[in-house]
C-alpha positions as CSV (number, residue, x, y, z in Angstrom):
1,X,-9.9,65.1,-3.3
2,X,-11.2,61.9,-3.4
3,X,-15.1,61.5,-3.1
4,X,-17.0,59.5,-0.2
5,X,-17.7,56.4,0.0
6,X,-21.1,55.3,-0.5
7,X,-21.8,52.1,0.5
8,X,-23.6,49.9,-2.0
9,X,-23.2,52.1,-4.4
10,X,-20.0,50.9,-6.5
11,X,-17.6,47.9,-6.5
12,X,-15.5,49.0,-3.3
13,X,-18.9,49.6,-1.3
14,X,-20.1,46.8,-2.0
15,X,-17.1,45.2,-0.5
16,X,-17.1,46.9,2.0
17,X,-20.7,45.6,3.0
18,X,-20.0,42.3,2.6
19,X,-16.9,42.3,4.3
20,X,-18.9,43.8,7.5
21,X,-21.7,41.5,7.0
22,X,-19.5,38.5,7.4
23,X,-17.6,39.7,9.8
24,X,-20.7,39.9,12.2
25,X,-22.5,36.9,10.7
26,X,-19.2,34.7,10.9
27,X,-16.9,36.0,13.8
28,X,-15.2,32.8,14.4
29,X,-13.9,32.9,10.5
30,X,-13.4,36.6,10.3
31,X,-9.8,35.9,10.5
32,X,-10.2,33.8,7.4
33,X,-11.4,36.3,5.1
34,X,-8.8,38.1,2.9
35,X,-8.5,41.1,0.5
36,X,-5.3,41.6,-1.7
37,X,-5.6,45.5,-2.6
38,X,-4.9,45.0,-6.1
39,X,-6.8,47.5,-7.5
40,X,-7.4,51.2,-7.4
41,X,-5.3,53.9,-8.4
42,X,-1.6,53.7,-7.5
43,X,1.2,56.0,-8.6
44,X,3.7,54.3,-10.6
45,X,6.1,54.1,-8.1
46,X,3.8,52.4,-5.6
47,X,2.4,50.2,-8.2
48,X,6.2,49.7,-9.2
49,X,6.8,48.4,-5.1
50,X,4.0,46.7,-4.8
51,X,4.8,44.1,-8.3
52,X,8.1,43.5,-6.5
53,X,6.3,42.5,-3.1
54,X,4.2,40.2,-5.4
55,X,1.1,41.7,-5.7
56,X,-0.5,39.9,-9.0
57,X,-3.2,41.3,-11.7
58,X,-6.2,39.6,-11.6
59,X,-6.0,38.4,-8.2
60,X,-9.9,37.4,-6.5
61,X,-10.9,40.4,-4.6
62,X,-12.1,38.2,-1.6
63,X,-10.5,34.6,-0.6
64,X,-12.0,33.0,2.3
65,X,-9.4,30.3,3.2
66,X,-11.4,28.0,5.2
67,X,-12.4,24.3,3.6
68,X,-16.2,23.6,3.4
69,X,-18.0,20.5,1.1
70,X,-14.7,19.0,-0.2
71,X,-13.2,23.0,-1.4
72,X,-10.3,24.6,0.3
73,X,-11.4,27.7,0.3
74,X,-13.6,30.4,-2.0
75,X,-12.4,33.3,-3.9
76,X,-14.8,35.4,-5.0
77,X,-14.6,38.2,-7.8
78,X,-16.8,40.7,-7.2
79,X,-18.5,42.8,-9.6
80,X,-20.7,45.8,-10.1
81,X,-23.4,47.3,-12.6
82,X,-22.9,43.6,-14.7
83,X,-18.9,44.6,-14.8
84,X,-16.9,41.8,-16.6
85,X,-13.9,39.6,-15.6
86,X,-10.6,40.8,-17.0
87,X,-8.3,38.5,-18.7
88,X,-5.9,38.4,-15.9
89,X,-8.8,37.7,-13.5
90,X,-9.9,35.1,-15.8
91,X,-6.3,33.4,-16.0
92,X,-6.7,33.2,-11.6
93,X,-10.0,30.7,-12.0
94,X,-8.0,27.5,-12.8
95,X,-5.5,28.4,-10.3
96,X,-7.5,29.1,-7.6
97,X,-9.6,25.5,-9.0
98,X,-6.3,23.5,-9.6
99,X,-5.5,24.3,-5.6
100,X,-9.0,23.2,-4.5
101,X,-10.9,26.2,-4.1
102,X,-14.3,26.9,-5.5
103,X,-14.6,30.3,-7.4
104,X,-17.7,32.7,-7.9
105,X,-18.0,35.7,-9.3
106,X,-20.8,37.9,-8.1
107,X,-22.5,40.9,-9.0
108,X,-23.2,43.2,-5.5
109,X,-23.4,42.6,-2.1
110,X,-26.5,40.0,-2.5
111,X,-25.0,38.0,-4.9
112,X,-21.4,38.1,-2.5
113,X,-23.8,37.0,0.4
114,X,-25.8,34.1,-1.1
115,X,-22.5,33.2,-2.0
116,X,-20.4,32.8,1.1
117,X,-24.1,31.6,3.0
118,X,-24.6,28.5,0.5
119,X,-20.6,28.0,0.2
120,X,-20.6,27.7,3.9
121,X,-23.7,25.8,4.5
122,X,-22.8,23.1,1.5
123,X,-25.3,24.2,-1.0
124,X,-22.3,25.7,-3.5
């Protein structure tokens, strides 16, 4: 059994909270706000289905595809408890940079927040 969900209190929580903050503080670009579900456990099999449907390692957790200060978009890789970018989520920076898109990556919902907030309001 898997054990509940408390927000704030890991990586996914923290997510989670950020996610629902923007969604009420930014309604109009709600629909602009993505998560691939990359990680997490996965049987083999699903993992297995999921490579073929072109899931990628490494992939930003959140990438809000709307252009603001001369980016295309930002993809954020969030962290928790000081975690550290993988090599396969390092290899996605120059990608996500070589398509115009400005890349952070943050430690906990704060971190997520001031992100998005000075992305949006040009400060990034």
């Amino acid at each position: 059994m898997r054990p509940v969900l408390e927000i704030g209190q890991s990586e996914e929580g923290d997510q989670i909270l950020l996610v629902n903050w923007f969604n009420r503080n930014y309604p109009q670009l709600a629909p602009k706000l993505h998560h691939s579900p990359n990680g997490g456990y996965r049987d083999k099999r699903t993992g297995h289905r999921m490579k073929l449907m072109g899931t990628k390692p490494g992939f930003h957790d959140l990438v809000l595809f709307h252009p603001a200060n001369g980016y295309s978009g930002l993809a954020i890789e969030l962290k928790h408890n000081m975690g550290k970018l993988t090599q396969s989520q390092k290899d996605w920076i120059p990608i996500f940079q070589g398509c115009g898109f400005l890349t952070h990556q943050c430690w906990g919902f704060e971190e997520g927040e001031k992100s998005i907030m000075d992305y949006l309001e040009g400060i990034a």
